[in-house]
Backbone as a chain_set.jsonl record, in Angstrom:
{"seq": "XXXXXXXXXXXXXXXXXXXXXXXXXXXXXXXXXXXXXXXXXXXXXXXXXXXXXXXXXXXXXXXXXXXXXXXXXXXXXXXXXXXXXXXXXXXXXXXXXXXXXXXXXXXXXXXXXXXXXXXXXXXXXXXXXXXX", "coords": {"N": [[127.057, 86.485, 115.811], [124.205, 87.468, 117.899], [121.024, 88.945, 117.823], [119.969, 92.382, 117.204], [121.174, 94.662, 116.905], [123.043, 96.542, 114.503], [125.725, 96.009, 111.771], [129.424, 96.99, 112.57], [130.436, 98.092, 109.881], [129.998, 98.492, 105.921], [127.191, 96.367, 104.556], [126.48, 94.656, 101.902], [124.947, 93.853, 98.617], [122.656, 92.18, 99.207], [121.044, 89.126, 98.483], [118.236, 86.634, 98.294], [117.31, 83.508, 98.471], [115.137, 81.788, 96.148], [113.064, 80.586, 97.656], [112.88, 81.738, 99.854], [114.045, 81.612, 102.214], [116.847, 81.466, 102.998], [119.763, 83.609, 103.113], [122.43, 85.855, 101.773], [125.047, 87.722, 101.957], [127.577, 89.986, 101.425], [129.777, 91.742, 103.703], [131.725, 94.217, 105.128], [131.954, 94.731, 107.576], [133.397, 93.832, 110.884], [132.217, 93.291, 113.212], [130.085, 91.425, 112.868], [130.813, 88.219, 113.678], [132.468, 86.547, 115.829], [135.919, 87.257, 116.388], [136.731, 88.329, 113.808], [139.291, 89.484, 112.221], [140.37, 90.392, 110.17], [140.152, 92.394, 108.33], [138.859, 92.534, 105.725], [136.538, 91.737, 102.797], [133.611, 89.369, 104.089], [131.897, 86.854, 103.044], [128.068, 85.768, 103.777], [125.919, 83.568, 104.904], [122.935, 83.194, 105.658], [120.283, 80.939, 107.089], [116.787, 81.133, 107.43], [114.807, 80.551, 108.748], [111.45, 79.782, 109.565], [109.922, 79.145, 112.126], [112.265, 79.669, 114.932], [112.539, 77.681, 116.678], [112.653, 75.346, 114.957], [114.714, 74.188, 112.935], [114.345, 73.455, 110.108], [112.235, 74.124, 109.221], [110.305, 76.028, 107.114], [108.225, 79.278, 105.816], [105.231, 79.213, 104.243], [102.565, 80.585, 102.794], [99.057, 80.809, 102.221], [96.693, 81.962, 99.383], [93.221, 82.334, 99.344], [90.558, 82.425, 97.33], [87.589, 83.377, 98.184], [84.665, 81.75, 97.385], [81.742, 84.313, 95.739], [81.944, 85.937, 97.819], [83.509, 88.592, 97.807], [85.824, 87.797, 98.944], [88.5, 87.27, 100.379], [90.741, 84.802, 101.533], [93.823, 84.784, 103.663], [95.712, 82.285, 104.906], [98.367, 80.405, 106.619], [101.091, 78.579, 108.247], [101.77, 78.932, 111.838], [103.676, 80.413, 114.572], [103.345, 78.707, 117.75], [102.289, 81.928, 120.337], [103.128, 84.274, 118.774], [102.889, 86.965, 116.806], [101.198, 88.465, 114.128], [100.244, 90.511, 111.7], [98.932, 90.811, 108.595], [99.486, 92.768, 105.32], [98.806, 94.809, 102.786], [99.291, 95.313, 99.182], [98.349, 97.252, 95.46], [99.714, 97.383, 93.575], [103.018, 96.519, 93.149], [104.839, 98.239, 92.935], [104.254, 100.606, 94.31], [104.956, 101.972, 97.365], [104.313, 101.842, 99.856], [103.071, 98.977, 102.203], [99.712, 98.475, 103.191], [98.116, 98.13, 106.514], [96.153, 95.046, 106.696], [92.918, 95.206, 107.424], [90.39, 94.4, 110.674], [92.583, 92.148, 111.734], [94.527, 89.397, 113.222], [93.506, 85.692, 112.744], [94.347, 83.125, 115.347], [94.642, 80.031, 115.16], [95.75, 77.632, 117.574], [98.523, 76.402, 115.735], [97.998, 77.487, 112.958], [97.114, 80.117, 111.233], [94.87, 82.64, 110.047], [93.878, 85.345, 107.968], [91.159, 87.52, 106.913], [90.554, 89.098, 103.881], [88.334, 91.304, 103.388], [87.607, 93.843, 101.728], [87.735, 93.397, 99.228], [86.71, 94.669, 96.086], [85.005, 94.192, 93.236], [86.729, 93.287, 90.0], [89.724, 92.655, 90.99], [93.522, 93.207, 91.942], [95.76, 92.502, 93.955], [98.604, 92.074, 96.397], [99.53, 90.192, 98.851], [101.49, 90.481, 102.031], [103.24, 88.725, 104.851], [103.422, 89.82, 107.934], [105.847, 89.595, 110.832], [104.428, 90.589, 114.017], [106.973, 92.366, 116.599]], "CA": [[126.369, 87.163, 116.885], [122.767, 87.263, 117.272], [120.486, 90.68, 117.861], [119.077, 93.049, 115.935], [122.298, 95.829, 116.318], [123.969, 97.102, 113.075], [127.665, 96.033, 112.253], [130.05, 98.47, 112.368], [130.411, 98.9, 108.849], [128.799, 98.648, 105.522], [126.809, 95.03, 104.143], [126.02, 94.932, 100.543], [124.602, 92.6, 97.884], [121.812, 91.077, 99.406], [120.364, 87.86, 97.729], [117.348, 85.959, 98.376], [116.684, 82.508, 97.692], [113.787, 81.743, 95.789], [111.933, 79.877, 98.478], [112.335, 82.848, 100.64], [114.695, 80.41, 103.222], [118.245, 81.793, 102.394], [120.184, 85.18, 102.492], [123.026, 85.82, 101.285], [125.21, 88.889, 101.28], [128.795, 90.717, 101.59], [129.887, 92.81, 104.899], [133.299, 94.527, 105.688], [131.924, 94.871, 109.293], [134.368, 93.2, 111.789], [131.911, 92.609, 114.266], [129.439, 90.066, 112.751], [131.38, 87.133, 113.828], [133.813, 86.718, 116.638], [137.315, 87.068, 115.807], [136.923, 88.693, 112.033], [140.133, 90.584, 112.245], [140.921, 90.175, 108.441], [139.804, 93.872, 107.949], [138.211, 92.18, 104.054], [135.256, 91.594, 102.854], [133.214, 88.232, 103.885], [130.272, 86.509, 102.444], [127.558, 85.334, 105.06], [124.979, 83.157, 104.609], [122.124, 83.078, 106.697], [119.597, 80.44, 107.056], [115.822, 82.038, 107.92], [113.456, 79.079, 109.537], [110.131, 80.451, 109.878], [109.938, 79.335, 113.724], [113.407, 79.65, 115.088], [112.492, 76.248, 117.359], [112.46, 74.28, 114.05], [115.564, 75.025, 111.953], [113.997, 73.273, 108.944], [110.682, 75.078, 108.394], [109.888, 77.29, 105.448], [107.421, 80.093, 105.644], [104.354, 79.443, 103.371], [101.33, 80.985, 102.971], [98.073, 80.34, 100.742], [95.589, 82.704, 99.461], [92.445, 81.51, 98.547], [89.32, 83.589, 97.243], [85.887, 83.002, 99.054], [83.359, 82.517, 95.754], [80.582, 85.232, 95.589], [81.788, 86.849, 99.12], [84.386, 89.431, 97.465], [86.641, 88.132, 100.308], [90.018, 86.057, 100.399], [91.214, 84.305, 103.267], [95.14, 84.046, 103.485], [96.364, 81.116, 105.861], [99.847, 80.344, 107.295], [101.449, 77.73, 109.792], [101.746, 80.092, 112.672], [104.134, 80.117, 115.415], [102.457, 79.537, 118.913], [102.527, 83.221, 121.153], [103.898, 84.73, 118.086], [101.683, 87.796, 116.6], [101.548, 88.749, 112.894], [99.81, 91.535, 110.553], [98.725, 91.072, 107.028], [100.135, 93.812, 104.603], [98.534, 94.358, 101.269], [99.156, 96.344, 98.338], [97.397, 96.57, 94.797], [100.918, 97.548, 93.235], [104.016, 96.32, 93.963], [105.982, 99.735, 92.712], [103.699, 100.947, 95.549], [106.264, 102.238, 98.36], [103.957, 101.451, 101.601], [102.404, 98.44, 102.394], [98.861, 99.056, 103.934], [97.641, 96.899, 107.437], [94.72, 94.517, 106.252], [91.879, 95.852, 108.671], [90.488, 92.984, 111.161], [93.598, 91.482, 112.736], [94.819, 87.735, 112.589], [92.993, 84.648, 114.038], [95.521, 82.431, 115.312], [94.124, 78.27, 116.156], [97.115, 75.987, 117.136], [99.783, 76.443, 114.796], [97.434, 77.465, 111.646], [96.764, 81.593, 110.913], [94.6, 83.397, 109.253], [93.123, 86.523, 108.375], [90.404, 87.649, 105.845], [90.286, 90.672, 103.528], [86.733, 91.507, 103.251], [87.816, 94.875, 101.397], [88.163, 93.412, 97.618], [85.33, 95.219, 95.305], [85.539, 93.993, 91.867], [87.857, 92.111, 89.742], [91.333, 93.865, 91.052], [94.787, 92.835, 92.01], [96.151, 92.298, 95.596], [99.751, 91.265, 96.705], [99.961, 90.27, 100.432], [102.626, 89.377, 103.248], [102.33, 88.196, 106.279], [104.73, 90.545, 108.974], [106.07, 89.148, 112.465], [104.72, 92.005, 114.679], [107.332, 92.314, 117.656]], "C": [[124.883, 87.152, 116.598], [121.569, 88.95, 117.842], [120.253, 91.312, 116.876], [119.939, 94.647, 115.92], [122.937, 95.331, 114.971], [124.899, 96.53, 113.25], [128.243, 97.264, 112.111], [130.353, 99.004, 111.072], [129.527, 98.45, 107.592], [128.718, 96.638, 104.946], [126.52, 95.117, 102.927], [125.501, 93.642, 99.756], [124.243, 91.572, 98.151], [121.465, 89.968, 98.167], [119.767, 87.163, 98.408], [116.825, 85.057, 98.281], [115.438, 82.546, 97.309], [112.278, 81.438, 96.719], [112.0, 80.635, 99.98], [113.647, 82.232, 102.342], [116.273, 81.339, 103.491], [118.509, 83.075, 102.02], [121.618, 85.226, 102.712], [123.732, 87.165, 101.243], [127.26, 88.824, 101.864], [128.764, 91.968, 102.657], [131.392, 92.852, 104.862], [133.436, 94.51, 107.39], [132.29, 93.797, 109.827], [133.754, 92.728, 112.752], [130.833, 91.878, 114.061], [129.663, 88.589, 113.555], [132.56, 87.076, 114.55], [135.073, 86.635, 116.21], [137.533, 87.443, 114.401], [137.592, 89.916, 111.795], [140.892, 91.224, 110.935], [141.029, 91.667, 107.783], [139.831, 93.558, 106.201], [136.881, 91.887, 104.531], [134.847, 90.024, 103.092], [131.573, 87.862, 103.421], [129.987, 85.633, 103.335], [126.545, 84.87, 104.184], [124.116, 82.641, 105.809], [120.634, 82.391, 106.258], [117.753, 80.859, 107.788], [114.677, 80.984, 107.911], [112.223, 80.334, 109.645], [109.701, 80.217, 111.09], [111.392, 78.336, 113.657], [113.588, 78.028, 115.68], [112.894, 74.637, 116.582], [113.221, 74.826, 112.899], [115.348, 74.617, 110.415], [112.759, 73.244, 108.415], [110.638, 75.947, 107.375], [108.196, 77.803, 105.759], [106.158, 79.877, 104.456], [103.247, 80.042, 103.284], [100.359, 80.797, 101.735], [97.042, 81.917, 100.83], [94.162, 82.459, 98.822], [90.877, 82.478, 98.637], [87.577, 83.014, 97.109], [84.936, 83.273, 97.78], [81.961, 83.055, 96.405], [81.035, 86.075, 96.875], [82.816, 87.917, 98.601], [85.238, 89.306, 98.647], [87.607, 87.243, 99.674], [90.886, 86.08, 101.311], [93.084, 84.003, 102.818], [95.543, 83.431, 105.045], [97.831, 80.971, 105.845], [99.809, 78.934, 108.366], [102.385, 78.812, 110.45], [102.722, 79.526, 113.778], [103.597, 80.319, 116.898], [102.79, 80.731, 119.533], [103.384, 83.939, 120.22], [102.49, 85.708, 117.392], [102.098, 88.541, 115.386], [100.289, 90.16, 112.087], [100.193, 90.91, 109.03], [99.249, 92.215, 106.444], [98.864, 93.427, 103.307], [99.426, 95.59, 100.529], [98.954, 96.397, 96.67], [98.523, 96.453, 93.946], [102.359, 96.967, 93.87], [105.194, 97.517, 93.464], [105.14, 100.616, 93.79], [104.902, 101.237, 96.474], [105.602, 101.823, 99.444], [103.352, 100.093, 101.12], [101.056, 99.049, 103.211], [98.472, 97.581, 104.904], [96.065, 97.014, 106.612], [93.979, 94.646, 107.381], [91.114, 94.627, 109.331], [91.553, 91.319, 111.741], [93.573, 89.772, 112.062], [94.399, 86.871, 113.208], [94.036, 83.343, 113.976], [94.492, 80.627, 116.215], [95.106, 77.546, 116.165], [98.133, 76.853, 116.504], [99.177, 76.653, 113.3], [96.74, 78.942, 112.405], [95.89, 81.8, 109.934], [94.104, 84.613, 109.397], [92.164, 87.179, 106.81], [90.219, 88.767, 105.318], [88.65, 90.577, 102.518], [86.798, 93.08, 102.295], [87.908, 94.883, 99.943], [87.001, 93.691, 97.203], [85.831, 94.645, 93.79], [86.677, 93.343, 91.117], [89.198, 93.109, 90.114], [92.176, 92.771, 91.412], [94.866, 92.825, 93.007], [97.287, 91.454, 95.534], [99.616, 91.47, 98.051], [101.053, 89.802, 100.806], [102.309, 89.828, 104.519], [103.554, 89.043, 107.481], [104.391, 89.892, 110.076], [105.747, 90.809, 112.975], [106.132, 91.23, 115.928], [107.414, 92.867, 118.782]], "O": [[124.36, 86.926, 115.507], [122.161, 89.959, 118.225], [120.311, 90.878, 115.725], [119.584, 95.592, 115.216], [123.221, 94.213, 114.541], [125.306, 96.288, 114.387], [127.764, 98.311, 111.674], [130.541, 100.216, 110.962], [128.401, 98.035, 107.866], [129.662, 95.849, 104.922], [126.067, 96.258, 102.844], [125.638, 92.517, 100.236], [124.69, 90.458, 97.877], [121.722, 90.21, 96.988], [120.413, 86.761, 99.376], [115.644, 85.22, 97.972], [114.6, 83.201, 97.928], [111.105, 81.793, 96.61], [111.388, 80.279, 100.987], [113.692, 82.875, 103.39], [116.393, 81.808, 104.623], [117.97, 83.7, 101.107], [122.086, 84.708, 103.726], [123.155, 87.965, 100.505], [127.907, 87.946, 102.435], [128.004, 92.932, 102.573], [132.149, 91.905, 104.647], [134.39, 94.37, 108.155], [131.75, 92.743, 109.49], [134.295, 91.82, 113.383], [130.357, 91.497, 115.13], [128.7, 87.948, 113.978], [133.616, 87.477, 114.062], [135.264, 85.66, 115.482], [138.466, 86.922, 113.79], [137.119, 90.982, 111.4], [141.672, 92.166, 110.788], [141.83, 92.0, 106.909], [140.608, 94.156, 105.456], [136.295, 91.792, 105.61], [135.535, 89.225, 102.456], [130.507, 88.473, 103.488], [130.797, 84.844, 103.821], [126.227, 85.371, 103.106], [124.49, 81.875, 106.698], [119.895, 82.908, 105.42], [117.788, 80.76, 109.015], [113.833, 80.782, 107.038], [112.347, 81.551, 109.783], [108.929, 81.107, 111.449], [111.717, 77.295, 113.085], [114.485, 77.274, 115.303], [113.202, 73.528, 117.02], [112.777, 75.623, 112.074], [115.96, 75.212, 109.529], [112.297, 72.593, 107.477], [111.681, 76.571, 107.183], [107.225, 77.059, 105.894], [106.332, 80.714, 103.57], [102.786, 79.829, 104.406], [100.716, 80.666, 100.565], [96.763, 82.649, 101.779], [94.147, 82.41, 97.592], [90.316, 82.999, 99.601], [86.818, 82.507, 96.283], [84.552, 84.333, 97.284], [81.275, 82.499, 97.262], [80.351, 87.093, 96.984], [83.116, 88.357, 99.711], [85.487, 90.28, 99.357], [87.467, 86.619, 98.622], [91.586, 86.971, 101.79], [93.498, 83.25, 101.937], [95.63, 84.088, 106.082], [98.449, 81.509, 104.927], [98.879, 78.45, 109.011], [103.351, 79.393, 109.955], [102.691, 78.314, 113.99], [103.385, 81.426, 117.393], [103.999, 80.852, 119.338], [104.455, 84.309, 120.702], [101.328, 85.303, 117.438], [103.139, 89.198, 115.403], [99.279, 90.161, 112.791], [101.278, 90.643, 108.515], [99.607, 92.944, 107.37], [98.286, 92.383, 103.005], [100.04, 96.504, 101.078], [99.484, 95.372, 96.24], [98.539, 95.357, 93.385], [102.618, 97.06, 95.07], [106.38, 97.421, 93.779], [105.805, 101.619, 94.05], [105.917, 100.593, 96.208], [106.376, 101.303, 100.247], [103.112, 99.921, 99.925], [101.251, 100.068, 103.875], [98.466, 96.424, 104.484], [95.312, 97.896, 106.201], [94.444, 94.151, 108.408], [91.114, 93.651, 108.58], [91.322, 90.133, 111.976], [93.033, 89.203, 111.114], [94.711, 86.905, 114.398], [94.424, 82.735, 112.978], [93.996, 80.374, 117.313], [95.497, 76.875, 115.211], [98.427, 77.978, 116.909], [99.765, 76.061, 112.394], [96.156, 79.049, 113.483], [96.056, 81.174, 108.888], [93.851, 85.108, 110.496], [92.737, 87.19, 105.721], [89.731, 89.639, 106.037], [88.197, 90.04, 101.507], [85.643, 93.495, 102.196], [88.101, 95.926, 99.317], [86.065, 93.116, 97.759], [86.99, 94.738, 93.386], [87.584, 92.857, 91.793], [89.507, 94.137, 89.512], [91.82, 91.599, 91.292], [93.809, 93.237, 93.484], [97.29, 90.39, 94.915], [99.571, 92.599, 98.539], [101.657, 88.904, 100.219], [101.618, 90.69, 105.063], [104.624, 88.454, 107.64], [103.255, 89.585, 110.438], [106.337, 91.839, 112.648], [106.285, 90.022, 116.113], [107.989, 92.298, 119.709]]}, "num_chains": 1, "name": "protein.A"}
């Protein structure tokens, strides 16, 4: 099935491929998949294209740090009419992400967006969120 409702019961033991592509888990819920009257558990694997149009894309992104401007631009291949937010955070035991301030400039099929906010030598982990 495809949508963004719950199954009816519980999913467990996500997994992640490395290259971010591939997920992987265990559900008892019956209504994933038409006809899954087995009332057991099945393992699903779900393939995650970065534009749905093109089932063998992969998500990448670069980050690359602007010398002397305390800035760093992160780039993407962007999906056209598709609208994204930066995240940062300086921690990753951090619990929120924070929005990178200045929005995303989208040309074509190539994103970016620039954090003008780095002071000094520090740390920064970003990702790139689908708004919807």
């Amino acid at each position: 099935q495809s949508g963004t409702a719950s199954g009816n019961d519980r999913s467990t033991g996500p997994t992640i491929s490395t290259d971010g592509t591939t997920i992987v888990f265990r559900s008892v819920a019956s209504d994933l998949i038409t006809g899954d009257f087995n009332n057991t558990q099945d393992v699903f694997f779900f393939h995650v294209p970065a534009n749905p149009m093109n089932a063998t894309s992969k998500f990448s992104a670069q980050a690359s740090v602007l010398p002397g401007a305390n800035q760093v631009a992160i780039t993407w291949e962007a999906v056209p009419g598709w609208s994204y937010q930066v995240q940062y955070k300086t921690d990753l035991s951090e619990t929120n992400w924070s929005d990178l301030p200045g929005g995303v400039a989208v040309n074509g099929s190539r994103a970016a967006s620039v954090d003008n906010t780095v002071s000094g030598p520090s740390q920064r982990f970003y990702r790139v969120k689908l708004v919807e």
